[in-house]
C-alpha angles and dihedrals in degrees: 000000000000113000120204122201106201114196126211110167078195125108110253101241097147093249136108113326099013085046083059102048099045095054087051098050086042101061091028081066109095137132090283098047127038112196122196122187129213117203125162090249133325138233103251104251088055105048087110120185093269095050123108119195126200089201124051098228096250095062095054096092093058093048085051094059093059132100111267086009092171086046094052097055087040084063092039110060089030086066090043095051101045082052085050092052126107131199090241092045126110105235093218097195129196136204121286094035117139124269084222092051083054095053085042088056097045098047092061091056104254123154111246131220125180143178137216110187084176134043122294100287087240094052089047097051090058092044092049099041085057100055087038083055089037096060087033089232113160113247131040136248100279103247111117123216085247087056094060089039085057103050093045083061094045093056088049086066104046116088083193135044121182102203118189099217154358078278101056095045095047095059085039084063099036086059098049112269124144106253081227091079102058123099098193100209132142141231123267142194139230116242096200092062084062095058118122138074097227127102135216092216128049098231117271129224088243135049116290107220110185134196113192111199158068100317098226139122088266098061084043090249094155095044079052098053084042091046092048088046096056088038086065094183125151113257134059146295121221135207130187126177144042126337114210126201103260093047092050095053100029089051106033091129102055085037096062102045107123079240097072121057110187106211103193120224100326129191145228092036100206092072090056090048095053087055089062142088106184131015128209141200123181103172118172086200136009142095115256113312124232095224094066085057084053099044099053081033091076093040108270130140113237144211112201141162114239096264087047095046088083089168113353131103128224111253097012110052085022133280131338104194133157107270092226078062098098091156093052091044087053089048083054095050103049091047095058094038085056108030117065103179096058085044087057106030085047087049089056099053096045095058093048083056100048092055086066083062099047099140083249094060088030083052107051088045092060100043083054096051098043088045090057096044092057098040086056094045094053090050086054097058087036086063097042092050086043096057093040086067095049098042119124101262103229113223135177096273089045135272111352 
């Protein structure tokens, strides 16, 4: 049997990207692939059986206290990990691991596996910096020219990539790596998070339309506010998520209509999703988020950009449009807000698509297509190894 040692250098709170790569680890486990996941400690209720921990749980407010405290567990399960690992083993690495703790790994020998659940770091920075230029708002984006510099040598040293979407693997491309190495896969949800007949929100006279995200340029926060103000339909715009600085301050004013009402980071999901009747994503870059899974998931209609749709397909689980088409996204709007059949015949067949990604069927995808990966590249360098045996030795007189 195959084992496979998966690294977060995030606390295990449950949540985002520990949420993720617990229900991936999790359906990538069977009876031809033990997985086992390293975290710097876990919330109680979701230490599971394969999860490893650096920090015992109690001492996690202390740590917390210290100077660097995020850099220090970074350090700290990295070193574990790297103590826990076998020659044998699949080094299965998330994202922020050290580049260091790559080149460690590499260096032993291990097979590595990564995953980019967003464009190539590289790709994302050029697409960013233009939209910051385009709408003329002060700052960046945030990634730094190392970053990408980074991420470029950290995919020299994979021999796997997982990527979540056409997106992904065509700025994996565009920044040099083999196509060889790419595992083209998707995200995925958790029925059982959506669980649960209660709403957040009492129902309202008009249409509820919900983002669920960091409300940032990246995500198109500010073409969706544009997009909702030109649709000029009765009903509400929800947000729920984060609200950073820039967009506070550079969007006051479509923040603070009496049609939208900006919920802040709200838990658990499933109640947020049950006060809405449509859900939208308009995502400059990523690489299918897993909200739109959630979202159709639980039976709404969607209007997505190409990098949001995850899943859905334009004119069946709702509308795919480009997320610079304000005029289209208003058009979209206005349809579903209108037109209750579609609402309800697109809902339908969203949810029947989003139960073909549920992290199980996600999951065993993945472990079959990273099985096979790894049987045929050991073939290959059996081959090779093979054939350097049997090759004509050249000598001075000629081949012996």
């Amino acid at each position: 049997m195959s084992i496979l040692r998966a690294l977060s250098t995030h606390y295990n709170d449950g949540e985002g990207l520990a949420d993720s790569c617990l229900s991936i680890c999790g359906a990538l486990f069977d009876q031809t692939l033990q997985v086992e996941t390293w975290f710097p400690a876990s919330r109680r209720e979701t230490d599971l059986a394969f999860v490893r921990n650096a920090f015992p749980r109690f001492v996690m407010p202390y740590v917390f206290r210290l100077p660097e405290p995020n850099e220090r567990l970074r350090k700290a399960v990295e070193k574990a990990f790297l103590r826990a690992l076998r020659p044998e083993d699949i080094a299965y690495l998330w994202v922020g691991v050290s580049l260091e703790t790559y080149q460690r790994v590499k260096d032993r020998g291990n097979i590595i596996v990564s995953q980019r659940s967003n464009c190539h770091r590289l790709y994302a920075k050029r697409l960013l910096d233009q939209e910051y230029a385009r709408i003329g708002w002060p700052g960046t984006c945030g990634i730094t020219e190392e970053d990408a510099i980074k991420e470029q040598k950290k995919m020299d040293h994979v021999d796997f990539v997982y990527s979540m979407s056409r997106f992904v693997t065509e700025s994996l491309l565009a920044s040099g790596v083999p196509r060889t190495k790419i595992l083209p896969t998707s995200s995925g949800w958790d029925p059982g998070r959506m669980n649960g007949e209660d709403r957040l929100l009492e129902k309202d006279e008009g249409i509820t339309v919900l983002f669920v995200g960091n409300l940032s340029v990246r995500k198109g926060i500010h073409l969706l506010l544009e997009a909702w103000k030109r649709a000029s339909i009765k009903g509400r715009l929800v947000l729920a998520g984060e609200v950073p600085s820039d967009v506070a301050e550079q969007l006051a004013e479509p923040l603070a209509r009496p049609d939208v009402i900006c919920l802040g980071y709200r838990r658990p999901i499933g109640a947020v999703y049950r006060s809405a009747d449509v859900f939208v994503c308009g995502s400059l870059e990523e690489g299918g988020p897993k909200v739109t899974y959630e979202a159709m998931g639980c039976g709404l209609p969607v209007i997505v950009s190409p990098m949001g749709a995850g899943p859905a397909r334009n004119g069946m689980d709702g509308f795919v449009i480009d997320p610079h088409d304000i005029e289209g996204w208003a058009d979209a709007l206005k349809r579903l807000a209108t037109d209750v059949e579609l609402r309800q015949r697109m809902g339908t067949e969203a949810r029947i698509r989003a139960d073909e990604f549920t992290w199980k069927k996600v999951g065993s995808r993945r472990r079959e297509m990273l099985l096979a990966a790894i049987n045929a590249q050991r073939s290959t360098v059996a081959a090779s190894k093979d054939s350097a045996v049997i090759a004509p030795q050249m000598t001075a007189g000629g081949f012996s």
